[in-house]
N, C-alpha and C positions, 0 to 999 in steps of 0.2 A: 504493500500500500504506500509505504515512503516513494518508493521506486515509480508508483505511478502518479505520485504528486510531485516530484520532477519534472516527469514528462509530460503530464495532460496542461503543461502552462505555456508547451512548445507544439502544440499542436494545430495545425492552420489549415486552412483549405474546407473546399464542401464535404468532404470523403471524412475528414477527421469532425468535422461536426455532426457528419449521418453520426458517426461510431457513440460520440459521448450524446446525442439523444437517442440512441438505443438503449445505451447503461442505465438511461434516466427511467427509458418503459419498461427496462427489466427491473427495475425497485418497485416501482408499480406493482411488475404482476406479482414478484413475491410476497411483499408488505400483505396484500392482499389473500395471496395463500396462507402467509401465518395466520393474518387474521382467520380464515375457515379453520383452518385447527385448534385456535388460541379458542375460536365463541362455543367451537363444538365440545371442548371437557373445560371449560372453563363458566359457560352459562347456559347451561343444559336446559332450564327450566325457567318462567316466567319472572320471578323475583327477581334472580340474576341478569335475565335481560333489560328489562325495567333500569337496571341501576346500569349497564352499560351503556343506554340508549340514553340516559339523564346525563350522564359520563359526556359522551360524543355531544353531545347536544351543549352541553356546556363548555368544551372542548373550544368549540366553530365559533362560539360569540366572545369567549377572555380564554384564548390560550395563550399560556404566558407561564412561566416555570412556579411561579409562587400558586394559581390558581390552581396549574395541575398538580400539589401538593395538597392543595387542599379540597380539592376533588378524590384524592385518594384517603383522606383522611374521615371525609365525609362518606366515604364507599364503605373502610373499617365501622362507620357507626353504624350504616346501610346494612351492612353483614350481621352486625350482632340484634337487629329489628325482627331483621324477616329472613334471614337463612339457617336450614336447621342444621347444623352438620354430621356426617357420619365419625363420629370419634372412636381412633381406635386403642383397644383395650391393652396394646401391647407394641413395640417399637425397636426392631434389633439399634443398638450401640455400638456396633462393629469399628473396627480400627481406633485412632487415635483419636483421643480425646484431652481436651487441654485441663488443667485443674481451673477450678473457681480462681483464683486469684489470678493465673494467667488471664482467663478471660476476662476477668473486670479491666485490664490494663490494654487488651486489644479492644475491647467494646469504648473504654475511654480515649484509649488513644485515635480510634476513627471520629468517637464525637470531637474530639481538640479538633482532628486537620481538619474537620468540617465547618466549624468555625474559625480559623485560625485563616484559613485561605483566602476568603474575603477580603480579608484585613490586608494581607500583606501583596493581595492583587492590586492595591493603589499602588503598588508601587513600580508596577513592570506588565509589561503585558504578556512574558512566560508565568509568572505568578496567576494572573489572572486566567490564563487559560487552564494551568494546573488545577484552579477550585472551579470552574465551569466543567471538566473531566473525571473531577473526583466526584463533584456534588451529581451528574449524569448517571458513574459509577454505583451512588449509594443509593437510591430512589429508585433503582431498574426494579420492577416486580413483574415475573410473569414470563419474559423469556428477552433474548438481548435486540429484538425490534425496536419493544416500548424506548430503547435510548432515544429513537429517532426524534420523537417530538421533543424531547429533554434537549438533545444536543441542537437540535434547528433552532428552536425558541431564542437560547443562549450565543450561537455562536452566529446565527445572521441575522439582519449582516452587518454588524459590528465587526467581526474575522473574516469569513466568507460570504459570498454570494449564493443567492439559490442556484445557480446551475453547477455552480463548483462542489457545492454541497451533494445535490445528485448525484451528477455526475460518481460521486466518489463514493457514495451509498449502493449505488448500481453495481460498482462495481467490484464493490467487497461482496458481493453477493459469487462473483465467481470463486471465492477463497476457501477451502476445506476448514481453514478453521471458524474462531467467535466472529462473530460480527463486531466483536469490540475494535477489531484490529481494524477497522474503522479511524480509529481515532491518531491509528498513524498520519494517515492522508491529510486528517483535518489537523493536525498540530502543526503540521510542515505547511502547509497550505495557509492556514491561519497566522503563520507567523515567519513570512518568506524574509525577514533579514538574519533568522536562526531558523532555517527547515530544520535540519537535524536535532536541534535544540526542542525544540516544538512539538518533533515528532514523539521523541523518547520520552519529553513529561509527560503528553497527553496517552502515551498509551502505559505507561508506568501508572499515573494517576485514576486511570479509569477502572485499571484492578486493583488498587489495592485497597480501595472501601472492601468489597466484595469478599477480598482474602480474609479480612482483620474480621469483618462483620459475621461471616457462615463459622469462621473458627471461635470468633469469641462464642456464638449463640451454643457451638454443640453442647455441651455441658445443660442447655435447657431442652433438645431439641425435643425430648422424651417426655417431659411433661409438658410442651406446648403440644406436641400432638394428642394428648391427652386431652387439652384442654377443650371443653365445646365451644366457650365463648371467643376463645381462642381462632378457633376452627373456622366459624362465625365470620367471626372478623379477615380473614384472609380471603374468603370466601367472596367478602363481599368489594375487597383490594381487588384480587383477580378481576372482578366484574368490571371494577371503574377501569384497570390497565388494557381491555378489551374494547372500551369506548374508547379512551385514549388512542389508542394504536387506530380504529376508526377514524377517527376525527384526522388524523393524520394522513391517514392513507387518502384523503379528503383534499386534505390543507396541512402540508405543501404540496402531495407526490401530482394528484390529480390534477392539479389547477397549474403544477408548471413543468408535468409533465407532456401533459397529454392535449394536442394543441390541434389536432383531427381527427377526423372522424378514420383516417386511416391506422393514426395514431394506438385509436379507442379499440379497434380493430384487432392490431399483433398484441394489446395489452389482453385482449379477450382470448383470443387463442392461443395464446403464450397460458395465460392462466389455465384455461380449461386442459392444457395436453399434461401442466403440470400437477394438475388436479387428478386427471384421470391416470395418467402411467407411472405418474411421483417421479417425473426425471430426474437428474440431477441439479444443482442450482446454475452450474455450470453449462450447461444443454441450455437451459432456459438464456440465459446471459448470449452465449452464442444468437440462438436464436434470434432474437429481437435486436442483435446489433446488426445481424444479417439483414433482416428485413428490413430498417432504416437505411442502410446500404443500398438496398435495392430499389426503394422510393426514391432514397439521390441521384441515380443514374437514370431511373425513366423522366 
């Protein structure tokens, strides 16, 4: 991803434009494939959808990083209202487990940099991208899509522009690994008098809530699955990160991806082949850069 925030800044011509608006409709069609799998065991039944569709809907009028905090937070009280959960009676503990006093030190030490980033992003603009990557990092619920409205909100375009931003979403979609690795592109890109510099905070930053957070929590993880109201409440998180990811896939991908009807077109049948044979994301990526290629030349 470094590597092609490098070169997508040297790229000129009609031919290199079909390519990175294909990247752009293949975020599209995936964003849109998670979401079918994210709404399908994530809001199975009426309640849950209710709170996704209030989610998205709220999403499209104040999306904005502070709102969608508080849109998840209002899903956790959503959850414990009207979700019943299935609580289970028992939870293997398998491998490594940290003691309580390690954890209190990684659960604290995530809340410091989490507040501590803000502060000392006045001062530089690697600092400041560092806490717009950590804070993206620690807020992910549900799977690593939901980053995209976190990281768009925050970094355009203040750092990026929306096609650059695309553009680079698109095309982490061809990468075997997380989708975090995203965050190479955009720290390099975000910060061209230090790409390198940029690149390593932002993707250093964006795991290591993640690390500090799942390690410090094992030590509860047994009695929060236990927990109903617990249960409840995630329940009703997952719901609102379902509308979020929605609303997204809405505003930005739609609105500055998808610019015809031919556009709407390879976004549809890209989606449907990936829906029905489960290609690879890689097939899909191909695909629709092919096809924007192909419009350029007729």
């Amino acid at each position: 991803m470094f590597g092609f925030a490098a070169m997508a800044g040297h790229l000129e011509g009609d031919m290199a434009t079909a390519v990175l608006h294909g990247l752009k409709l293949a975020a599209v069609a995936i964003v849109a494939q998670a979401l079918f799998g994210m709404a399908r065991t994530l809001v199975p039944d009426w309640s849950r959808r209710t709170i996704a569709l209030a989610a998205a809907a709220g999403m499209l009028v104040l999306a904005s990083p502070v709102t969608q905090i508080g849109f998840i937070a209002l899903g956790a009280l959503s959850g414990l209202l009207v979700c019943t959960p299935k609580v289970r009676s028992s939870i293997g503990n398998g491998g490594w487990i940290p003691t309580r006093r390690a954890s209190f030190l990684m659960l604290t030490g995530a809340a410091t940099i989490l507040l501590l980033l803000p502060v000392a992003g006045r001062g530089g603009s690697l600092f400041e991208l560092a806490g717009i990557f950590y804070r993206a990092g620690a807020l992910v619920f549900g799977g690593g899509h939901v980053v995209l409205p976190l990281l768009h909100a925050e970094l355009v375009p203040g750092f990026v522009d929306d096609t650059a931003f695309l553009t680079g979403y698109g095309a982490a979609q061809a990468l075997p690994g997380p989708l975090f690795a995203l965050s190479a592109y955009l720290g390099a890109v975000g910060s061209p008098d230090a790409p390198l510099a940029g690149g390593l905070i932002a993707i250093v930053a964006i795991f290591l809530p993640g690390l500090l957070l799942v390690a410090g929590a094992l030590p509860f993880r047994a009695a929060i699955a236990k927990n109903a109201r617990a249960q409840a409440a995630i329940m009703g998180v997952n719901a609102v990160v379902v509308g979020i990811l929605a609303a997204a896939l809405y505003d930005p991908l739609w609105t500055s991806g998808v610019k015809s009807f031919a556009d709407a077109l390879i976004v549809g049948v890209g989606l449907l082949i990936v829906l029905r044979f489960r290609c690879p994301p890689l097939a899909l990526v191909a695909g629709t850069v092919g096809a924007a290629l192909a419009l350029a030349v007729i």
